[in-house]
VOMARKE-381197 format. One line per 5 residues: number of its first residue (from 1); their letters; for each residue x, y, z of C-alpha. Coordinates in nm, 4 decimals. Layout:
<nodes>
NUM = a = X Y Z ~ ... $
</nodes>
This chain:
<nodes>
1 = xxxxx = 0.0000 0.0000 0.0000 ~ 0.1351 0.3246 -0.1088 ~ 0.2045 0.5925 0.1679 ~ -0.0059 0.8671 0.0922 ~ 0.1727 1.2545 0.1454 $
6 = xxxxx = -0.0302 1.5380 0.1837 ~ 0.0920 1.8942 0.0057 ~ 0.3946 1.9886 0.2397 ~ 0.5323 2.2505 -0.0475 ~ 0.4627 2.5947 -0.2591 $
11 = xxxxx = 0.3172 2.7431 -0.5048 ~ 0.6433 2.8236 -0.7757 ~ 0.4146 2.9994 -0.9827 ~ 0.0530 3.0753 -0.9419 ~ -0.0407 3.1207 -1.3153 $
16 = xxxxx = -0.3333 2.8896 -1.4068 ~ -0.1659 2.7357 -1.7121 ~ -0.4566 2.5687 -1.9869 ~ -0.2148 2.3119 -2.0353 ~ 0.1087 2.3394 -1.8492 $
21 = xxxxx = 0.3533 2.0693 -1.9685 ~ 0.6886 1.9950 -1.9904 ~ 0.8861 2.1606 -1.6875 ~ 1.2537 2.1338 -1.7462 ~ 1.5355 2.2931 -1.5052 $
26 = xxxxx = 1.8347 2.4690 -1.7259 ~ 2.1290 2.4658 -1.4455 ~ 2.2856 2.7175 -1.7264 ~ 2.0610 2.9854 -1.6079 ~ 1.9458 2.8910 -1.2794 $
31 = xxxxx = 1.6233 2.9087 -1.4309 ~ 1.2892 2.6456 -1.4442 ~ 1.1161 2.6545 -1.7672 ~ 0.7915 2.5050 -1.8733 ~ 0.4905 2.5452 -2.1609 $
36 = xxxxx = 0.1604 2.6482 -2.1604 ~ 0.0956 2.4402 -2.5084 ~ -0.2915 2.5984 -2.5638 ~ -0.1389 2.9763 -2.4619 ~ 0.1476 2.8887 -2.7129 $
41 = xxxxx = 0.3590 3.0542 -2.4402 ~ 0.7001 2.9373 -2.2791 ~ 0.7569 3.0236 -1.8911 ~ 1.1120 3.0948 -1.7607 ~ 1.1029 3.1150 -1.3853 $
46 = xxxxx = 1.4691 3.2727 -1.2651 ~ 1.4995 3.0937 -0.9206 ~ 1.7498 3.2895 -0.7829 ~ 1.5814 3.6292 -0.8355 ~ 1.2273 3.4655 -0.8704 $
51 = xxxxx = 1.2060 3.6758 -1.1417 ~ 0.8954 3.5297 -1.4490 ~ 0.9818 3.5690 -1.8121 ~ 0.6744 3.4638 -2.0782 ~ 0.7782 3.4534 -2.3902 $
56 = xxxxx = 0.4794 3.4425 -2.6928 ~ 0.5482 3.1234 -2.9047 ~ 0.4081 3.1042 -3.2835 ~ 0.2790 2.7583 -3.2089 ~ 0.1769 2.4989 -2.9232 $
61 = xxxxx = 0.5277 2.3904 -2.7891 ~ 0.5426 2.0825 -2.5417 ~ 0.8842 2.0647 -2.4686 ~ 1.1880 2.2744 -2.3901 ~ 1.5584 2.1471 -2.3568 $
66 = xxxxx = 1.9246 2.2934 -2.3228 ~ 2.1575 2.2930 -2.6086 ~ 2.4413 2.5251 -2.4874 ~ 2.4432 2.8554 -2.3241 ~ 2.3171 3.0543 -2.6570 $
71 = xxxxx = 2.0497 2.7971 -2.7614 ~ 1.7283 2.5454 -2.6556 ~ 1.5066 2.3189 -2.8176 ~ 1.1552 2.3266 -2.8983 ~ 0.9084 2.1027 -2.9836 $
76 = xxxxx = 0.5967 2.1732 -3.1476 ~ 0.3037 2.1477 -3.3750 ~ 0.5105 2.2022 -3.6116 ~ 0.8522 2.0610 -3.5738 ~ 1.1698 2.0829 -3.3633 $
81 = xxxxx = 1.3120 2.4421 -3.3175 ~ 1.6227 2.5824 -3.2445 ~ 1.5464 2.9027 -3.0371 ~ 1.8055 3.1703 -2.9984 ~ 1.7902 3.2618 -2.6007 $
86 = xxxxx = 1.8983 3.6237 -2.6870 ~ 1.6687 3.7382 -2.9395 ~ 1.4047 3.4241 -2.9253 ~ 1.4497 3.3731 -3.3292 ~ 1.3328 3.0092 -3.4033 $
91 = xxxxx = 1.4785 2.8117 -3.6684 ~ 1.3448 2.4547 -3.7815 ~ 1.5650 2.1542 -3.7102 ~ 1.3430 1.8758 -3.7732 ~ 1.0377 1.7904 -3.8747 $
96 = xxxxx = 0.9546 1.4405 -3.6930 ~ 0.6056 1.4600 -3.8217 ~ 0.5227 1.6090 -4.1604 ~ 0.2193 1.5691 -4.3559 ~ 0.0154 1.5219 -4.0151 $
101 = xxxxx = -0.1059 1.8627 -3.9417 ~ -0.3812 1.7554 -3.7144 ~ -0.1143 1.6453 -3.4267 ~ 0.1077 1.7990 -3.1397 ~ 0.3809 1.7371 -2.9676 $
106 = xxxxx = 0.3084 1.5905 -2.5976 ~ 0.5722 1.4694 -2.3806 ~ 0.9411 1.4113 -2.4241 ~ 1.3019 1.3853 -2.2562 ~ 1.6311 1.4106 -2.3990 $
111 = xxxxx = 1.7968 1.0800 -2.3321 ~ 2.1923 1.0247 -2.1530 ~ 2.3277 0.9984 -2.5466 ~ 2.2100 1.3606 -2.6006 ~ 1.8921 1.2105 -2.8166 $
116 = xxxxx = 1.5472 1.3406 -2.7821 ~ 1.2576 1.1376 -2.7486 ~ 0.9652 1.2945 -2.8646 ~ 0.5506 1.1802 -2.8287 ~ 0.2912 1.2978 -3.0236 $
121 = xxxxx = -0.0819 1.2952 -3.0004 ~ -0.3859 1.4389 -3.2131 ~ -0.4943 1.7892 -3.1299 ~ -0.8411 1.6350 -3.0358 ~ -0.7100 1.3354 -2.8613 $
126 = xxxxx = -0.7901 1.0754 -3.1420 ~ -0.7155 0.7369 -3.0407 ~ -0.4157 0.5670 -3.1906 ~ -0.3143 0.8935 -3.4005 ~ 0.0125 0.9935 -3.2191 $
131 = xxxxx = 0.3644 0.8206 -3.2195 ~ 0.7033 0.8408 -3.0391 ~ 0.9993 0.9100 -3.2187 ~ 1.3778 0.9250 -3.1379 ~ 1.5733 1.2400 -3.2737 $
136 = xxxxx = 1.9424 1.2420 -3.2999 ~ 2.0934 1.5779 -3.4335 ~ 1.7905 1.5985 -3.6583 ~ 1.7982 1.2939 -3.7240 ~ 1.4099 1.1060 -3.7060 $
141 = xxxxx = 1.3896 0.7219 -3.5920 ~ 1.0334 0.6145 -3.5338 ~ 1.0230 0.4313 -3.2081 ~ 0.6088 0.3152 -3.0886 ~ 0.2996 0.4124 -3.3373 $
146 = xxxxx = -0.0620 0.4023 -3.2698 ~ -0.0412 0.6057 -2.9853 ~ -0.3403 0.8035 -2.8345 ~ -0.1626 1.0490 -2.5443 ~ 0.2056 0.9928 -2.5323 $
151 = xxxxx = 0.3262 1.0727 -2.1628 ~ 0.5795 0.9296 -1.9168 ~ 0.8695 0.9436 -2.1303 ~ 1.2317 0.9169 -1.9004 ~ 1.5161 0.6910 -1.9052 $
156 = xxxxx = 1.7061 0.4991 -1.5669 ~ 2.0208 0.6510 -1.4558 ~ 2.2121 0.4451 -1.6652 ~ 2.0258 0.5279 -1.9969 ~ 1.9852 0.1461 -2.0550 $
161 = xxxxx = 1.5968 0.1371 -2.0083 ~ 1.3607 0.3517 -2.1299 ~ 0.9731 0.4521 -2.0357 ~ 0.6847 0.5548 -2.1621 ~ 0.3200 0.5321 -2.1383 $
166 = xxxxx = -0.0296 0.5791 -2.3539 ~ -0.2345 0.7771 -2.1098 ~ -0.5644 0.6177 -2.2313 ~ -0.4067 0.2796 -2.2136 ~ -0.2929 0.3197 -1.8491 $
171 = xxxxx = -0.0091 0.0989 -1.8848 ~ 0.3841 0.2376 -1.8066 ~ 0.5983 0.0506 -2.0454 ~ 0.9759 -0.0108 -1.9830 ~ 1.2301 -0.1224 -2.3288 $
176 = xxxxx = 1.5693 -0.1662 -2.2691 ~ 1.8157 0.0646 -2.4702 ~ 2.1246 0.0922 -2.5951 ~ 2.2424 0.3477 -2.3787 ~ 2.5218 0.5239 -2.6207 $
181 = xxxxx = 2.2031 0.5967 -2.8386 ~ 1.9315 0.5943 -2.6795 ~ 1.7493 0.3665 -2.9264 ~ 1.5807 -0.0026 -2.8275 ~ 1.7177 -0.2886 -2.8487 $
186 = xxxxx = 1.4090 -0.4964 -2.7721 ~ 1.0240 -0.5223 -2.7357 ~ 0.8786 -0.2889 -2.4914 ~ 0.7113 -0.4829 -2.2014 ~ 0.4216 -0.3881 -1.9334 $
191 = xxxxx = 0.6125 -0.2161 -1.6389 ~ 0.3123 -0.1089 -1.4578 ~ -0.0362 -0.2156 -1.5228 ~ -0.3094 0.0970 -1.3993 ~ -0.5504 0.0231 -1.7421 $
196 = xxxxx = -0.8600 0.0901 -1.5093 ~ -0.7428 0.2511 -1.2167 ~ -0.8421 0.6344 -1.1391 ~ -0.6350 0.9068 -1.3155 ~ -0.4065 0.8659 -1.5689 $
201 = xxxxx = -0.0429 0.8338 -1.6022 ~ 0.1005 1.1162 -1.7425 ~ 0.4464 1.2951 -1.7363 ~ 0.7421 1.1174 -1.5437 ~ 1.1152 1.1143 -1.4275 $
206 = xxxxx = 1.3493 0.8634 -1.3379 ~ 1.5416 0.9614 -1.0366 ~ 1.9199 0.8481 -0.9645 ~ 1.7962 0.5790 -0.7224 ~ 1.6090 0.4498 -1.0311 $
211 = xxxxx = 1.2545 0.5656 -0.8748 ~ 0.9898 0.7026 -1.0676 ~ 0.8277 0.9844 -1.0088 ~ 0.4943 1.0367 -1.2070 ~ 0.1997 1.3202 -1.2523 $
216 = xxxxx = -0.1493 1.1478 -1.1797 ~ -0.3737 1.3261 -1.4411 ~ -0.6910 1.3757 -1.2623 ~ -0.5475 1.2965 -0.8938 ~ -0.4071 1.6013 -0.7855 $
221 = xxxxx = -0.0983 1.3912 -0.7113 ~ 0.2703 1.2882 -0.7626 ~ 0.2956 0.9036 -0.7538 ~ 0.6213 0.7666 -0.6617 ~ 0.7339 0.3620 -0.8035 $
226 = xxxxx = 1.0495 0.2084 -0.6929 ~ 1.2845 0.0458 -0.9512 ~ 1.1050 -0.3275 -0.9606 ~ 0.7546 -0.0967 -1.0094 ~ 0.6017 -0.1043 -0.6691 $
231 = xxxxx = 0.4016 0.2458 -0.6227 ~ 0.5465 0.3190 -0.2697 ~ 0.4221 0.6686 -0.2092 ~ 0.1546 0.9253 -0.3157 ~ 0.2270 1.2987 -0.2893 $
236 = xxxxx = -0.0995 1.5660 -0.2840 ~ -0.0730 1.8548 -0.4611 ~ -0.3780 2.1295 -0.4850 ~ -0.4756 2.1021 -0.8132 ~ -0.6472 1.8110 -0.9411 $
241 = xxxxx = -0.4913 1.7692 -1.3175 ~ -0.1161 1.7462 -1.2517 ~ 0.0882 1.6927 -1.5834 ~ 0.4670 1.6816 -1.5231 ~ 0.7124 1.6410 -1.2649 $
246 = xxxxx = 1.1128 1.7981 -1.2763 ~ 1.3949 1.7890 -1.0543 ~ 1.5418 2.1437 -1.0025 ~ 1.8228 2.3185 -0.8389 ~ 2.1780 2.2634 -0.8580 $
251 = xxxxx = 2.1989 1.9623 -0.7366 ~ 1.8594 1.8218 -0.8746 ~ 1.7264 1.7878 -0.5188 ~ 1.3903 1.9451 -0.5249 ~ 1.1139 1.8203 -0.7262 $
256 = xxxxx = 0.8163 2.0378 -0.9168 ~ 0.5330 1.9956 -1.0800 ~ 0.3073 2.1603 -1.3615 ~ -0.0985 2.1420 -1.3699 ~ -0.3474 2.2432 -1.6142 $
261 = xxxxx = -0.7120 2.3478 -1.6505 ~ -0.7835 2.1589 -1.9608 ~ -1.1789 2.0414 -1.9965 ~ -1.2593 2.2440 -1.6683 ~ -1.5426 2.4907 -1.6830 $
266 = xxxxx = -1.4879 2.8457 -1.5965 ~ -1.6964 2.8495 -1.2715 ~ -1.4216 2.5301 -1.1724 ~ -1.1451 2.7261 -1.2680 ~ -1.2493 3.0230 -1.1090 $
271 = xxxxx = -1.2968 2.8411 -0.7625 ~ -1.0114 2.6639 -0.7643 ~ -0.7330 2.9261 -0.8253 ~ -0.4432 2.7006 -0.7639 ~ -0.6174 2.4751 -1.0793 $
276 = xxxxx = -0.2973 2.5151 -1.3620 ~ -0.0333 2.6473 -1.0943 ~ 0.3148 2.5129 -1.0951 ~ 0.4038 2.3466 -0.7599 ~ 0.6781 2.2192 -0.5546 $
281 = xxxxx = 0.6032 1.9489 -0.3661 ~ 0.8127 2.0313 -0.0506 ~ 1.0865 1.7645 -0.0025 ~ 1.3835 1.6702 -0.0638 ~ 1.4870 1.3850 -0.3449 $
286 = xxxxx = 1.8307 1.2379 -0.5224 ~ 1.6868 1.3434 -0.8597 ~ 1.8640 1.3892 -1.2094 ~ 1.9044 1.6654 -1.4033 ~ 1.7845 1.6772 -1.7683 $
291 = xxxxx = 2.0228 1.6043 -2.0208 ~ 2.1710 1.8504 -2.3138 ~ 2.0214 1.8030 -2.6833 ~ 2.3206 1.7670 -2.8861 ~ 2.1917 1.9557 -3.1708 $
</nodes>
């Protein structure tokens, strides 16, 4: 039985986010970023002056990840994007999906080998229409198709297993990888079975214990599975559709998490002001930070 946590943290950011998604710390900055993918906007909160940047994005962006200290990825409607940190120009570096305008970008993590995994999913949630791909400096390697809300993609600390889930399915899947590439090297399996459970499985992380640390879309919580899959703990959080967990800080020690307001009235959203607020939970965890795309 898992132990069950109530909220013991903050609020990071009290913006009710649509659809907040995709938190990432950038220890080049000192800085947590995230996406609102409905506002098309990108969030950079500055943690050491607690200063909050939002930057206007031409599309519905999912993801952000480090390159170097003069560039990040994107990833979009409409492609992977180079952004320029100084002047926010956006160039196109890939295009894992073309032809396939009704999709998005959901969740994805850049992998040990400097890869990016990337999930897709159709704008209205279509079943089966989205797909997971692996990108390696542009490079496009389809991984899993017929995919209806990719989530829960991270990797262990060794890079040699990979994870990943289809939200509607319920079911966390673990592959084994090669872990100079990031790429599988056999059949995914079941890692943990929740097809009919409350909530749904949505973003993850992989700590450096091996734990995993996942959003429960619809639970207003932060489950917590060891390494062989048991879920050992349950942390609250005050708004009910949690997305996406990060580590932050220098030495990845805190953990965060985004929310959303997605499919919520306005007389819900209004009530519940904390509904699409970015969180931290509160304690204190041997996380990992997020790798560098090598572009």
């Amino acid at each position: 039985m898992a132990e069950i946590h109530e909220f013991a943290g903050k609020v990071l950011d009290p913006a009710q986010m649509m659809l907040g998604e995709g938190p990432s710390f950038d220890p080049i900055t000192n800085t947590l970023c995230w996406l609102n993918i409905l506002g098309k906007e990108l969030h950079e909160l500055d943690l050491g002056t607690q200063t909050k940047t939002v930057h206007a994005l031409p599309f519905m962006a999912s993801v952000v990840a480090r390159i170097d200290d003069k560039k990040q990825l994107l990833a979009s409607d409409e492609g992977l994007f180079i952004r320029d940190r100084a002047t926010g120009d956006l160039f196109l570096h890939a295009d894992f999906e073309p032809g396939k305008p009704g999709n998005r970008s959901n969740d994805g993590r850049v992998h040990q080998s400097g890869a990016l995994w990337i999930g897709t999913m159709g704008k209205k949630a279509e079943d089966g229409a989205g797909a997971i791909y692996h990108v390696a400096k542009g490079v496009v390697t389809t991984l899993f198709e017929n995919i209806s809300i990719t989530n829960a993609m991270c990797f262990s600390p060794d890079g040699a297993t990979g994870f990943y889930v289809d939200t509607r399915a319920n079911r966390l899947m673990r592959v084994a990888l090669d872990p100079d590439t990031g790429l599988p090297t056999a059949k995914a399996e079941v890692f943990v079975d929740q097809a009919g459970k409350d909530g749904g499985i949505d973003g993850a992380v992989c700590d450096a214990d091996g734990n995993i640390w996942n959003a429960r879309w619809g639970m207003g919580a932060v489950d917590r599975y060891s390494a062989d899959g048991r879920h050992v703990a349950r942390y609250k959080v005050p708004a009910k559709q949690t997305t996406c967990p990060v580590f932050f800080g220098a030495s990845a020690n805190r953990i965060g998490v985004t929310s959303a307001c997605e499919g919520l009235d306005d007389a819900t959203i209004k009530a519940n002001p904390l509904f699409g607020a970015t969180f931290d939970l509160g304690i204190e965890v041997n996380g990992m930070l997020d790798h560098a795309y090598k572009a």
